[in-house]
matplotlib code that plots the C-alpha trace (Angstrom):
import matplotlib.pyplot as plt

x = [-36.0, -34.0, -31.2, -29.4, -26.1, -24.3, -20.8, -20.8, -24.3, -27.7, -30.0, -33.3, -35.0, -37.8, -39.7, -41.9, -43.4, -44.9, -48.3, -49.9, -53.0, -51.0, -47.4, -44.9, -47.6, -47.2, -49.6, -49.3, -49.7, -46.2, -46.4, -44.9, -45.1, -42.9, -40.1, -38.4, -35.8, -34.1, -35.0, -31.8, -31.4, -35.4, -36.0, -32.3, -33.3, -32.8, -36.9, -37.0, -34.2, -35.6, -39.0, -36.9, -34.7, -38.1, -40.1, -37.1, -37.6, -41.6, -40.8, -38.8, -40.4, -44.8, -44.9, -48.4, -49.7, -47.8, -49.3, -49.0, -51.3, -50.9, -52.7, -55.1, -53.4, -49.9, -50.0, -46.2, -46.5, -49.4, -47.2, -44.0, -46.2, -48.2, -44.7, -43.4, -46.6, -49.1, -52.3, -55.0, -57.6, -59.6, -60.2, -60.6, -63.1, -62.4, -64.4, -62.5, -62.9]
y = [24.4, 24.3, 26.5, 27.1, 28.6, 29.9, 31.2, 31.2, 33.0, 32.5, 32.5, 30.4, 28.4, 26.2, 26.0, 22.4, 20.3, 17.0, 17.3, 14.3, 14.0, 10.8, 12.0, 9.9, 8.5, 7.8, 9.1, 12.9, 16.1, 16.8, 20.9, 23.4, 26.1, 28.6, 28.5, 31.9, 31.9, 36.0, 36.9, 37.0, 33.1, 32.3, 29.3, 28.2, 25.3, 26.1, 26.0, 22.8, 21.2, 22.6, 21.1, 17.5, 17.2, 18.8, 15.7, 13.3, 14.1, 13.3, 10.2, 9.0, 10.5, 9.9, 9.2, 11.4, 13.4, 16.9, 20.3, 23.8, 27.0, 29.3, 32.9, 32.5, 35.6, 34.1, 32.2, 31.7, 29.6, 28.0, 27.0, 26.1, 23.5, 22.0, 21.3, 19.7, 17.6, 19.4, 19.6, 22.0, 19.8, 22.4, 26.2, 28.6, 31.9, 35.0, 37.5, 40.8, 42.2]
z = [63.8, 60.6, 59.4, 56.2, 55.9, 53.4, 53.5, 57.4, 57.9, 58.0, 54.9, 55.6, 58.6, 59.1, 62.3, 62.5, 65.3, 65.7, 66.7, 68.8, 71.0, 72.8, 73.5, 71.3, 69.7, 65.7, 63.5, 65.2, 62.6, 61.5, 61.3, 59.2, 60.8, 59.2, 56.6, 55.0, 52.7, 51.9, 49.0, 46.7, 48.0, 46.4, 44.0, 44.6, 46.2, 49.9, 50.8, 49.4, 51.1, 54.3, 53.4, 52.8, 55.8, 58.1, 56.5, 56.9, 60.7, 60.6, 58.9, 62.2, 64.9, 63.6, 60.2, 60.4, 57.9, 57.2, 57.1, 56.4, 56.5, 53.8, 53.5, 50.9, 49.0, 49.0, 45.2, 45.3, 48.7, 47.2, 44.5, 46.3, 48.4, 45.8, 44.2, 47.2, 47.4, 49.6, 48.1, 49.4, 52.4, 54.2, 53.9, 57.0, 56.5, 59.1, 60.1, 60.9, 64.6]

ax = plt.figure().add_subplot(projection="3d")
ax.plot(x, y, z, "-o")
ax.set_aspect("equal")
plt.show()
């Protein structure tokens, strides 16, 4: 987990794993699994800097891909990880209970 601060309290996290069929392995699924910025704090930077120091860690301990779920009816995530390089590989269809 990843936290930002700003004048001595929290603003935004980032929760990631490394994901690896063979424990300590390299080429594991480097996670994002959640990152919120507060609002007044959006498109300041803070996401991405998150996003950057998250994929400086996947760099050292896999060096696998990276990825990220995003609800299908959330554009401005969409957008906010197409800029930082994610591009869209699979889709997922639910059925309601």
């Amino acid at each position: 987990m990843y936290l930002a601060e700003l004048d001595g309290a929290p603003r935004a996290f980032l929760i990631a794993e490394v994901e690896s069929e063979r424990p300590f392995a390299a080429g594991g699924t480097c996670w994002i699994h959640e990152v919120y910025v507060q609002e007044e704090f959006r498109r300041c930077g803070i996401g991405s800097a998150l996003v950057a120091r998250a994929e400086e860690f996947f760099r050292e301990a896999s060096g696998g891909r990276r990825a990220v779920r995003v609800e299908a009816s959330n554009r401005a995530a969409q957008r906010f990880w197409k800029r930082a390089g994610f591009s869209e590989r699979a889709r997922v269809l639910e059925k309601p209970a």
